[in-house]
Every structure is written in structure tokens, then in C-alpha cells.
DRENZAMI-698617 format. One record per residue (C-alpha): x, y, z. Coordinates in pm, whole numbers, padded with zeros to 5 digits, always signed. Each point is the difference from the previous one (the first is absolute). Layout:
% residues N
XYZ;...
END
This chain:
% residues 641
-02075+06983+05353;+00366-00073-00101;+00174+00308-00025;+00277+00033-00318;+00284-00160+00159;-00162-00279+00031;-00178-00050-00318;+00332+00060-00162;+00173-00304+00216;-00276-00211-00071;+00092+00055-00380;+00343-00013+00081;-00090-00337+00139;-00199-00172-00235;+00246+00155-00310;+00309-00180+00216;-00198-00313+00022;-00148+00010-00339;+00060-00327-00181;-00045+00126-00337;+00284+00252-00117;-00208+00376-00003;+00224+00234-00191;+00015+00375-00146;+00147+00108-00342;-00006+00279-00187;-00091+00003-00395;+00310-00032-00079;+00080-00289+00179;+00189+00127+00327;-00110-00204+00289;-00107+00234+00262;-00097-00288+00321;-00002-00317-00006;-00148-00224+00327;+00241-00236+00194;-00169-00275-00195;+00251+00043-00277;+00258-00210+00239;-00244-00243-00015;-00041-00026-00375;+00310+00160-00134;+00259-00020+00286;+00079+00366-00009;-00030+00261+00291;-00252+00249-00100;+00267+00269+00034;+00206-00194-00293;-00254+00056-00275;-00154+00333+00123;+00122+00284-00266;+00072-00244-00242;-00136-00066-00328;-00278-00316+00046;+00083-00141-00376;+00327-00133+00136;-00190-00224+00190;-00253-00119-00314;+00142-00348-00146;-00184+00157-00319;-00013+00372-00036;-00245-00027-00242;-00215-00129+00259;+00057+00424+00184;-00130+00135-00336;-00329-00212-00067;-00123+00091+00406;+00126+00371-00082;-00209-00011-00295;-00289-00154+00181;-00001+00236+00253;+00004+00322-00195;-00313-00146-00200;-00197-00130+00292;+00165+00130+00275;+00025-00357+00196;+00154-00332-00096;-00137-00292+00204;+00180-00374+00032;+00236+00042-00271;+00241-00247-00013;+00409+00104+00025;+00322-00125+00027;+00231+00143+00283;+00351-00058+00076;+00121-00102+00369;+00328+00128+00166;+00174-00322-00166;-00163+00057-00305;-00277-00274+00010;-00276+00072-00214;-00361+00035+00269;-00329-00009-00142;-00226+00273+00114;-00375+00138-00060;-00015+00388-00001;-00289+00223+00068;+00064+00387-00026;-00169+00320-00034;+00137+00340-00150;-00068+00283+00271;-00012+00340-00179;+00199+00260+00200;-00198+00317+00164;+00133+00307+00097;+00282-00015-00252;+00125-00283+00119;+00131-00315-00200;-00268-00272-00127;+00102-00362+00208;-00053-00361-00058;-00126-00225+00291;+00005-00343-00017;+00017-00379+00142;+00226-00300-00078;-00042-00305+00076;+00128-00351-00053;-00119-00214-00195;+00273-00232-00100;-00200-00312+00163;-00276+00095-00134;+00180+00039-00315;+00132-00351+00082;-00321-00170+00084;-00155+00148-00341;+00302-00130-00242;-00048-00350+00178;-00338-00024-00053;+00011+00090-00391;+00274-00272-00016;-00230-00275+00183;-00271+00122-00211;+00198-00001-00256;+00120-00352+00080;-00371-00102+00008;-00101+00130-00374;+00286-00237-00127;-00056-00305+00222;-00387+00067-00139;+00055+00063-00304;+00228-00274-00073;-00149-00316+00198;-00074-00251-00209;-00365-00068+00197;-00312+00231-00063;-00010+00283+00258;-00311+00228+00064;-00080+00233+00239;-00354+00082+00074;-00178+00199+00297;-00128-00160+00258;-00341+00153-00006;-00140-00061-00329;+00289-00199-00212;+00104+00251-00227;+00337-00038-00137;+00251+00282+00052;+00266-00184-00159;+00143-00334-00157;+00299-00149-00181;+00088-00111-00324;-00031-00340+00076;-00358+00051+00134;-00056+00162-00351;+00102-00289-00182;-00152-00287+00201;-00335+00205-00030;+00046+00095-00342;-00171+00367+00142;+00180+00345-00045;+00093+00215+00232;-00244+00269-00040;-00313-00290-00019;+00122-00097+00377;+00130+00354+00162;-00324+00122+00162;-00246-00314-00042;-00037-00227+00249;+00020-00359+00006;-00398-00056+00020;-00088+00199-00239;+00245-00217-00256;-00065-00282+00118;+00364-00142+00100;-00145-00189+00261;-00139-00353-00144;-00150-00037+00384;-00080+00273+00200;-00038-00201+00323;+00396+00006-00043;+00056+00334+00009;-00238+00027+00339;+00240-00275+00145;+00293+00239-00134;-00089+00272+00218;-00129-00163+00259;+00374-00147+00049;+00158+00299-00091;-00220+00208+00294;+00061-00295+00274;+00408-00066-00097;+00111+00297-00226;+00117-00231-00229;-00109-00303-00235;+00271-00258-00168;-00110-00221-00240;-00349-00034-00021;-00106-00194-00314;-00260+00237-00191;-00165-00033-00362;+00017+00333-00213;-00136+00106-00341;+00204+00154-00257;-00143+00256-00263;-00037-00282-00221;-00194-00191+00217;+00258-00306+00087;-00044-00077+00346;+00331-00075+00151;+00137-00142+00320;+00212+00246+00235;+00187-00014+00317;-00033+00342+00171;+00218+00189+00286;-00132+00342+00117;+00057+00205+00275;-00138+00326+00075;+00171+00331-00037;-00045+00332+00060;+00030+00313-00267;-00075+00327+00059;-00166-00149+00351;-00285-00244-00157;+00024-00349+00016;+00087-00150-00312;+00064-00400-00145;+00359-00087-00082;-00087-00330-00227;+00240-00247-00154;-00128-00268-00230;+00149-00276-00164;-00160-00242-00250;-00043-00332+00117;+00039-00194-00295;+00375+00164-00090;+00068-00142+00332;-00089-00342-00015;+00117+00042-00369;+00364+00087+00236;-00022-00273+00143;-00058-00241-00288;+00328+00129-00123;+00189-00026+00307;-00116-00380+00022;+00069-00038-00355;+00320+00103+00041;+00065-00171+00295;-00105-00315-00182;+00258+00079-00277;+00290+00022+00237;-00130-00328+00177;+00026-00164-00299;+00296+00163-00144;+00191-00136+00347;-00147-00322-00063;+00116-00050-00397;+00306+00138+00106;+00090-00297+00306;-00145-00256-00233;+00280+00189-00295;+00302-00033+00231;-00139-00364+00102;-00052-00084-00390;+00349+00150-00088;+00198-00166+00282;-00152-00341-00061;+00047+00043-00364;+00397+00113+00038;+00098-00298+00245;-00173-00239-00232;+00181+00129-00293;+00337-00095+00151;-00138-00351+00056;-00101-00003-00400;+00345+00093-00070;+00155-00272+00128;-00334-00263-00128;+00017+00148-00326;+00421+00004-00033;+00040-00363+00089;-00264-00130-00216;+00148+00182-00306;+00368-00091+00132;-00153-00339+00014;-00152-00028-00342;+00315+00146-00116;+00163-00365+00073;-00260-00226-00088;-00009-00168-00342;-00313-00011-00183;-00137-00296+00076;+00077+00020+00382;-00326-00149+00194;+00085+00296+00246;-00035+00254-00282;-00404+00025+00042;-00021+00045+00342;+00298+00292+00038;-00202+00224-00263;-00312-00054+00164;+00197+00114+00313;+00119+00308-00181;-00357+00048-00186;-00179-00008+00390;+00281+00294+00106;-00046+00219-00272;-00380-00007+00047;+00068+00099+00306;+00244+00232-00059;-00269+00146-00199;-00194+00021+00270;+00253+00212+00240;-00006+00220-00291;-00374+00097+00065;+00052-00005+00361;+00286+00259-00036;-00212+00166-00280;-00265+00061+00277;+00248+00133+00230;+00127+00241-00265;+00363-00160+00041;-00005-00148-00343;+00271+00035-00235;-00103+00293-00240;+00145+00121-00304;-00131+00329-00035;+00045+00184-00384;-00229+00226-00149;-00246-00213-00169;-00350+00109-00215;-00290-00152+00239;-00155-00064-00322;+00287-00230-00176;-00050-00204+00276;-00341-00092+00022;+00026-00042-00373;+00258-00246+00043;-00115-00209+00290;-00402-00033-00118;+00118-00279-00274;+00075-00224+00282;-00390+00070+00144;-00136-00244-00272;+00157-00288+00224;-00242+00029+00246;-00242-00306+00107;-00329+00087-00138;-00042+00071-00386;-00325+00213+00111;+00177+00301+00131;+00049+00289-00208;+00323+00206+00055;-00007+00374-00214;+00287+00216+00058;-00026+00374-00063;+00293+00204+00051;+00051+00389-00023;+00035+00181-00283;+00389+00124+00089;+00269-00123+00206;-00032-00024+00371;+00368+00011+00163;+00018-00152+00352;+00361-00102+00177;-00082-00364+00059;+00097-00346-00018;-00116-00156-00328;+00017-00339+00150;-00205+00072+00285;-00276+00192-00190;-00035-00258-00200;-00062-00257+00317;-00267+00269+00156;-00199-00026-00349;+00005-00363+00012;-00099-00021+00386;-00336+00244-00085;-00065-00156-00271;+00008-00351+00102;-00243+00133+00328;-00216+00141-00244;-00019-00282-00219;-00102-00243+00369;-00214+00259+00063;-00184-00069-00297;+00040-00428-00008;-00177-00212-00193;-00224+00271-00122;+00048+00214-00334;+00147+00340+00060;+00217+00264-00063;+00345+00151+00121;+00069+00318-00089;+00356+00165+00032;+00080+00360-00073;+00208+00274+00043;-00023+00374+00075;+00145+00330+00177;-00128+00201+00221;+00067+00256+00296;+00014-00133+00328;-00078+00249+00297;+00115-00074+00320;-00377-00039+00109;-00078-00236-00224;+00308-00196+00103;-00095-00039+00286;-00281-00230-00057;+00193-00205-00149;+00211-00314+00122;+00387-00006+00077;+00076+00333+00110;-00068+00287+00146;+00278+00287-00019;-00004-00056-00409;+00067+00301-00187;-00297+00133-00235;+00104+00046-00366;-00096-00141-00343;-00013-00422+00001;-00015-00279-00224;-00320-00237+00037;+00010-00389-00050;-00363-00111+00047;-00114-00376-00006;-00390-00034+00012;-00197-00331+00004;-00369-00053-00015;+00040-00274+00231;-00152-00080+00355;+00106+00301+00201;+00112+00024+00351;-00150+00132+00314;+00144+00280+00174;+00124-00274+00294;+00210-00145-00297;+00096+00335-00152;+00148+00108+00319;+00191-00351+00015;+00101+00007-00332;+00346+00032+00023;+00082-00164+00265;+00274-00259-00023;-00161-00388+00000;-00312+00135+00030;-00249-00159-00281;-00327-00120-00119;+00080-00319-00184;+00057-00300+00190;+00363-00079-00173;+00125+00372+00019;+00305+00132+00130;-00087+00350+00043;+00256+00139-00169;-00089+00099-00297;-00147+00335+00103;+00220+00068+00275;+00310-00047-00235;-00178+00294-00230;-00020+00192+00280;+00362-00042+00089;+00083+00124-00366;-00183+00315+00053;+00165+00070+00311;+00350-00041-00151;-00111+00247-00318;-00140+00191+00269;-00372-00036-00174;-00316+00027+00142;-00325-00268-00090;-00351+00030+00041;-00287-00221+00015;-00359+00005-00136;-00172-00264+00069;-00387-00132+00118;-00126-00357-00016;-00148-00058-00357;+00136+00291-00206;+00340-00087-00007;+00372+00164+00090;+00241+00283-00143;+00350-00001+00156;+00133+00305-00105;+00401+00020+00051;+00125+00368+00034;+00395+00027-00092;+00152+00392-00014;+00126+00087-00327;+00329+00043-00086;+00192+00303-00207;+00270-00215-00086;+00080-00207-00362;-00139-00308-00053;+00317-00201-00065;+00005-00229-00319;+00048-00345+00157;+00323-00193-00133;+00030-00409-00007;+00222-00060+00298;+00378-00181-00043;+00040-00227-00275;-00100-00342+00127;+00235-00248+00161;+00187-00235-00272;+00069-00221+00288;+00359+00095-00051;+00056+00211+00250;+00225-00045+00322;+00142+00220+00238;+00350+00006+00193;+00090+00230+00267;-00104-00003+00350;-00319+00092+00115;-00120+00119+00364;-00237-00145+00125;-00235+00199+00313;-00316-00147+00155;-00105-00080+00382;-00167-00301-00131;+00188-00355-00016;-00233-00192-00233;+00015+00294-00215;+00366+00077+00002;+00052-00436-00092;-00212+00011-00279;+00130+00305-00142;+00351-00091+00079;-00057-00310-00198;-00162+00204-00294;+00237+00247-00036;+00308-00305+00004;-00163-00142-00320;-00004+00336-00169;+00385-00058+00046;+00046+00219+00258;+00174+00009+00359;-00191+00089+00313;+00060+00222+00313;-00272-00064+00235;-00089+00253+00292;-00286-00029+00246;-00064+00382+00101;+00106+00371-00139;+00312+00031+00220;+00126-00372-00148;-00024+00144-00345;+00162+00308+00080;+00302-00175+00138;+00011-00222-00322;-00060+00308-00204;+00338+00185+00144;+00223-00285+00028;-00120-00198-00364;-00116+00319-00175;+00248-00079-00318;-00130-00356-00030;-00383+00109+00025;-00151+00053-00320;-00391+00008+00126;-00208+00006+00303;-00305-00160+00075;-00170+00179+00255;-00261-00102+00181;-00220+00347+00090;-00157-00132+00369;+00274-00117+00242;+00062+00060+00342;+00297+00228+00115;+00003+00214-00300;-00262+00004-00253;+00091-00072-00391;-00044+00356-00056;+00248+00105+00282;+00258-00282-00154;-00030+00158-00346;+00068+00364+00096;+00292-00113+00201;+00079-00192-00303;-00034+00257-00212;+00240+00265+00218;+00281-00264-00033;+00008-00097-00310;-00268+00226-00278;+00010-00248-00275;-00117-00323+00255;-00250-00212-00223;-00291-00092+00202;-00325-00206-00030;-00246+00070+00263;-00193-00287+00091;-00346+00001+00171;-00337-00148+00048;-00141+00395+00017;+00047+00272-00271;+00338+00169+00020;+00014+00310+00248;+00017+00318-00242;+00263+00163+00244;+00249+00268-00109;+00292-00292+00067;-00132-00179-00316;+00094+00293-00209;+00331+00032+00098;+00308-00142-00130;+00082-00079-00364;-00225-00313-00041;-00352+00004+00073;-00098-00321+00195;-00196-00284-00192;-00248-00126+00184;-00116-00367+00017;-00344-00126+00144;-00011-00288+00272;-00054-00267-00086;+00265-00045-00280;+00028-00281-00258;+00391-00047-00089;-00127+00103-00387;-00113+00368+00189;+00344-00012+00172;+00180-00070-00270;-00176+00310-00181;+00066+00221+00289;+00347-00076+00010;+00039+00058-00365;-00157+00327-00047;+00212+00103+00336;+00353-00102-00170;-00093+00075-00340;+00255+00220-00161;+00315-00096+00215;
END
């Protein structure tokens, strides 16, 4: 039997030892004892908080009062939660348990009681409301249909909204049932092999199932599970995603990657097209120049007269034909204005009546108000033609009809994207050119080869008719589609944005040439090419004019500074080598503002800043040149001085 000394070192022991902090206080809140634990949880010595008032060590008093009030109703408080404050002043999270010990004998009533912490517990709890919390979102918000049911007999607990929509069930017709009793599962035998899996591995990835939705479409599925545990059953963690909006995925993707394919190809064969169509366009200058130089000094009856036109006839058919080649490569020379879409169809459909066959009915209906596109009159004009003369082949030797029209409409960037051209167009309200023929169709082979430069299905065609309109688009940055099947006929339909600018009342250009004209001065000459830089040379001479010649930028420039007072134009060749004709004109332009200049190319002018400075604008003049479209050049250039 242990006598009192020691039971009372026993106590002594275990209270010294005590992990928890055991502690004494009066009502009133004077801490009586406290165990050495307090070092532990607090960092004071129990001696530092004895006599002292325990609310200076609450992080919220109001915490002191609700357990007071507790306790004087039920005389205990068990795992309350409260805030304490450590010897630095760190906030410790505790659970309390107390009991109010009524005084006998007269002597004072005490609280007893137990803290303990619980700040990893604390800890461990907020973590695990965050991952759950994490988990609602990432479940709620997946774009693939989510369930889980229980193990044992299938019964959803819970889904997501996409599981709701690809079902087309509510939430309260799934939350309870399971999925046998709905009939989800198209084949049961699937399910068995689901579990089966999911007991032998834990988990199941893509397993190609057929389920039933509530209005009895049977769809395709590729399903994921894995089993979980909640509230310590086994449950089904099950991800499904339809098969068909994945093959439907990849259709895209291949689409798409078919679009840039061909994109990179029509782009090579643009920069071939272009290139080939600019160096031969420096050869026609110099073919074209010396035949008209030529004819210039032949008298009518020379034998030799004949033969030089047919010379310059066979280079301006093919000069013609660089301009369809750059067309394609959207590098022709454009002349954009505010135009009505409708003015020109109007204008250019008299000229449809030429065509071959008398059986081919052409009916033009445009809109009922203007349609204002920034474009190039000229080149609209050629696009109508080219559909219209494919339509009218189309049709042949057989009676039919062409019908062009006009609309608006609004183009979203969806529906641009089926189209040809391009891609990154914006969306936004469009004018419509459509050409339809009730001619022989094409297959979609020819469809997708439609555009393609040389490409054609008539033994004697170039190729280019198509790929020239397509070229046109591109530079009005336009979009075309195609509807076509064998035996029904074709509809191009041309897509140009609309414009918020005027349409500008076209004016008759300079008064013709009285043949009267002749120039004096001294004119600089710029181009890398030889043959060009002769012929022009000469050209220029019988306008009456002297010649400076230079070869690259930095030859002009040195001309430039040391003639400038003699100069009174340059002709300025916009592709050279050292410095291009843009570079030349802004440096140019910084020496003298007032330089005349006619910028001379095969390609459309470059609509860079530099051509907006200085106190002329630039006049531009297409390659090749005749020495009448010189002359012209020249004269709207000086007119005035």
C-alpha cells in the first residue's frame, strides 16, 4: 500500500511530465497552477503566469467569456477550440476541456482544465478543406462527364455538370439511382470487365464502352476510373469522354494541318510566281522600249514595220501575263479607292456578252444599296471576268446560265475559317460577289486544286485564271468559297470587308497628250538592270531630256548631292541591291523635301511611311513601260513647274 508521500510524488510526477498543459483558475480568471507543460506550449515558466490574470494570454478574449459562460450553464466545456498567445506573441491553437468545481467548506468554487495543441491538427484540417476544395473545382469545371458511384451497387453519390449535359439527366434523377437501374450501361458485360480491372489493378484508362443517354442515343465513350475511398467504402472515380468529339478533334487538327500545308505550298509557288514575273518584266522593258524606239524611226511603208509590232504585240501579251502571275502572288500593282462593289459589276457585265457561245445566259442582280469596299476597280473587274469566263467553260457547248450577284453579310470568324485564303481574318460585316453556273461541276479532288497556279482541266489552259482571282483576294485581303459537286454546278462566292469610308466620284485622268509635249531638264536615272537602264535612257533622250545613269542606291545618292540643282526628277527603280528604292527615296527625301520621284517596279509600290513624306508624293509607274506611259508619268510628275 503506498503510503501519502508517495502517492503525492507519483502525482507530482506524472503533473511534471504531463504533456498537455493542466492548469487552475479561479472564476475570475486568476491562474492558480499551471503544469510545466506550459514551457512546452507557451514558453513561460509556470511561476511567470501563476497569479496572473489568464485573459492576457487569450489571442481573443471573447474566446474567456463564451467557456465562462459555458461553464456556469453546464458546468464543463469539452474540446473547445482557442487561440493562445506564446512568450513571442505567436498565436497557438489549442482544444480546452474544463470543469467548474464548486467550493465546500466556504471555500472558493475552481476551474480545472486541459490544453492541448492542436495547431497540426489545425494544420492538417485547413489543408484538407483546401485539397477538397481544390477537387470540387477541378470537378466541377472539367470539361469531361464525371460520376461517382459506389462500388457495391452503382449508385451515384455525385456527378458534374458536364455529366449532366452529355446525359441530358438532372441531378436529382442520378443522386441515389444506380447505373442499372437507368440503364446507362448499353452492355452490361462492360461494366463486369470494369470492375473486374478495377479489383485486379485499382485503376482502368481508357476502356472503350457504349452508354445510353435518357433519350435513348447510344453513344461511344472512352472511360478512366479508379477506385476511391469516402467515408471508408470503396467507391468508382469515372472519367468519360465521348468518342466521336474526339475523332471529331482530330478531323480538325488534320484539317487544319492540311490548310497550313497548303497555305506553305501557295505561298513558295507566290514568291516563285512573283520573282519570275519581276525579272521578266525588266526583260519586257527593254523588248517593249526598242520596238517602240524602233517604230518611232521607221517610215510607213518600211518592210521592217510588220515584224517590230508583232515583236511588241508578243511582249505585251506577255507582259499581260506577268501581270496575272504577280496578281497570284498578291504583288500586283493596286490602286486601292473606295469603290461601290455594285458599280462595278454593273460596269464590267456589258463586256460578258463577248463570250464564245450565244447559249449562255448571264443575269446580274445586284443589292438593293451601296456596298463600299477599299479595292482596286481594275482588278475587280479582272476577278469578274476570270469567274465568269470558268463558269461559262464550265457550261460549253451546252445552254446555260451565269448568274452574278451581290450581297452583305456578317462574317464570323468561324465561318471564315472554312473558307480559302486566310485564316487570322477579322469577323465583321462583308460584301458578297457570287458567280454561279449550272455547268458540269467539279469533284472535291478538283475543288481542293482549284486554285492552284497552272493547274487546269482543259487541254490548252494555263491555269491562271483562278489562281490570279485568288491572288486578288489576297491583296483585298478577301476570303472565297467553293460549292461545288459534279452535275449541279458551282458558286464562287468572293467575301471583301466593307469599308466606312466615301466612295470617291471618279474624275477622267490628265487631259490627253497633243503630241506637243517635250521636256528639258535633267533626269536621274536609278536601276540595277543594264537593258533596262539603255532602253529607258534612250526613251527619256527623245522626251528631250538629259540622263544621269546610276547602277545601285549609293550611285544615286552621290549624283543626288553633287548634281542636286541640275536634277529635276528621279526614276527609281524600287528592287536594287545595296539600298532598296525605298531606302534611296527617304534619303532623298531628308536632303532635299521637294525631290520629284517616279518609282518604278514590276510589283505594287511598298505603302511605307517614306512614301508619305516630303512635299511630293511619288508617282508610280508599272514595269513594263511604253515611252507613251513614260511620257505620262513624267508629265503629271513636272506638271505645274
Amino acid at each position: 500500500m503506498a503510503v501519502p508521500g508517495q502517492r503525492r510524488s507519483v502525482i507530482d510526477a506524472l503533473f511534471e511530465n504531463l504533456h498537455d498543459v493542466y492548469f487552475e483558475t479561479t472564476p475570475e480568471g486568476i491562474l492558480l497552477h499551471v503544469s510545466p507543460g506550459v514551457r512546452r506550449l507557451l514558453g513561460f515558466e509556470p511561476r511567470e503566469v501563476e497569479g496572473r490574470p489568464v485573459v492576457d494570454r487569450y489571442a481573443d478574449p471573447a474566446q474567456r467569456e463564451q467557456i465562462l459562460e459555458r461553464l456556469r450553464q453546464d458546468g464543463f466545456v469539452d474540446d473547445a477550440n482557442v487561440d493562445m498567445l506564446d512568450r513571442d506573441g505567436r498565436v497557438v491553437s489549442c482544444s480546452l476541456g474544463a470543469v467548474l468545481m464548486p467550493g465546500h467548506a466556504g471555500e472558493d468554487d475552481v476551474i480545472r482544465g486541459l490544453l492541448r495543441d492542436i495547431s497540426d491538427r489545425r494544420k492538417f484540417e485547413r489543408e484538407l478543406r483546401e485539397s477538397e476544395e481544390r477537387f470540387r473545382v477541378v470537378f466541377e469545371t472539367t470539361p469531361d462527364p464525371v460520376g461517382i458511384t459506389r462500388v457495391e451497387d452503382g449508385t451515384f453519390v455525385d456527378v458534374n455538370e458536364a455529366m449532366l449535359e452529355a446525359s441530358g439527366y438532372r441531378r436529382e434523377e442520378l443522386i441515389g439511382r444506380s447505373t442499372l437501374s437507368l440503364g446507362i450501361w448499353a452492355d452490361v458485360d462492360q461494366r463486369r470487365l470494369l470492375l473486374d480491372s478495377l479489383a485486379r489493378e485499382g485503376v482502368v484508362r481508357d476502356l472503350e464502352t457504349r452508354f445510353r443517354v435518357k433519350d435513348g442515343r447510344v453513344i461511344t465513350a472512352l472511360v478512366s476510373a479508379r477506385l476511391v475511398s469516402i467515408g471508408g467504402k470503396p467507391h468508382i472515380l469515372a472519367v468519360s469522354r465521348d468518342v466521336e468529339s474526339i475523332r471529331r478533334l482530330e478531323r480538325e487538327h488534320q484539317r487544319l494541318v492540311e490548310r497550313m500545308r497548303k497555305a506553305q505550298k501557295l505561298e513558295s509557288l507566290g514568291l516563285l510566281a512573283g520573282g519570275i514575273a519581276h525579272d521578266f518584266n525588266n526583260l519586257l522593258v527593254s523588248v517593249l522600249g526598242n520596238a517602240e524606239l524602233i517604230s518611232h524611226r521607221m517610215s510607213a511603208d518600211d518592210p521592217l514595220r510588220e515584224p517590230i509590232s508583232q515583236i511588241a504585240d508578243a511582249a505585251s501579251r506577255a507582259s499581260e501575263l506577268c501581270r496575272e502571275l504577280l496578281a497570284y502572288a498578291g504583288r500586283g500593282h493596286l490602286e486601292f479607292a473606295p469603290c461601290d462593289l455594285n458599280a462595278i459589276v454593273q460596269e464590267t457585265s456589258p463586256l460578258l456578252r463577248f463570250f464564245p457561245s450565244k447559249k449562255v445566259t448571264i443575269s446580274v442582280e445586284t443589292a438593293d444599296r451601296p456596298l463600299p469596299v477599299r479595292a482596286d476597280a481594275t482588278q475587280i473587274r479582272q476577278l469578274i471576268l476570270n469567274l465568269a469566263t470558268n463558269a461559262a467553260e464550265a457550261i460549253g457547248d451546252a445552254e446555260g446560265t451565269i448568274r452574278i450577284g451581290t450581297g452583305r453579310t456578317r462574317c464570323t470568324k468561324e465561318f471564315l475559317r472554312t473558307t480559302f485564303v486566310d485564316d487570322r481574318l477579322e469577323q465583321g460585316d462583308y460584301a458578297v460577289l457570287s458567280v454561279t453556273d449550272d455547268g458540269c461541276g467539279m469533284t472535291p479532288e478538283t475543288c481542293e486544286r482549284v486554285f492552284d497556279p497552272f493547274f487546269s482541266t482543259k487541254v490548252s489552259g494555263r491555269g491562271l485564271g483562278l489562281a490570279t482571282v485568288l491572288g486578288i483576294v489576297r491583296g483585298h485581303h478577301g476570303a472565297i468559297r467553293i460549292d461545288s459537286s459534279v452535275g449541279r454546278g458551282t458558286t464562287v462566292e468572293v467575301f471583301l470587308p466593307l469599308t466606312d469610308e466615301p466612295i470617291e466620284l471618279r474624275t477622267e485622268a490628265m487631259d490627253r497628250d497633243d503630241g506637243t509635249w517635250a521636256g528639258e531638264g535633267t533626269i536621274l536615272l536609278v536601276d540595277d538592270d543594264l537593258a533596262v537602264r539603255s532602253v529607258a535612257r534612250r526613251m527619256i533622250e527623245r522626251l528631250g531630256f538629259e540622263v544621269l545613269e546610276a547602277a545601285d542606291g549609293v550611285e544615286a545618292l552621290d549624283l543626288f548631292r553633287s548634281r542636286r540643282e541640275r536634277i529635276r526628277a528621279v526614276i527609281l527603280d524600287l528592287l536594287m541591291p545595296k539600298m532598296t528604292g525605298e531606302e534611296v527615296l527617304s534619303a532623298m527625301v531628308d536632303i532635299d523635301p521637294g525631290v520629284r520621284v517616279i518609282l518604278s517596279s514590276g510589283y505594287s509600290p511598298q505603302q511605307s511611311d517614306e512614301r508619305a513624306r516630303g512635299d511630293r508624293p511619288p508617282v508610280y509607274l508599272q514595269k513594263p513601260y511604253t515611252l507613251a506611259a513614260l511620257k505620262d508619268a513624267l508629265r503629271s510628275l513636272l506638271a505645274g513647274d
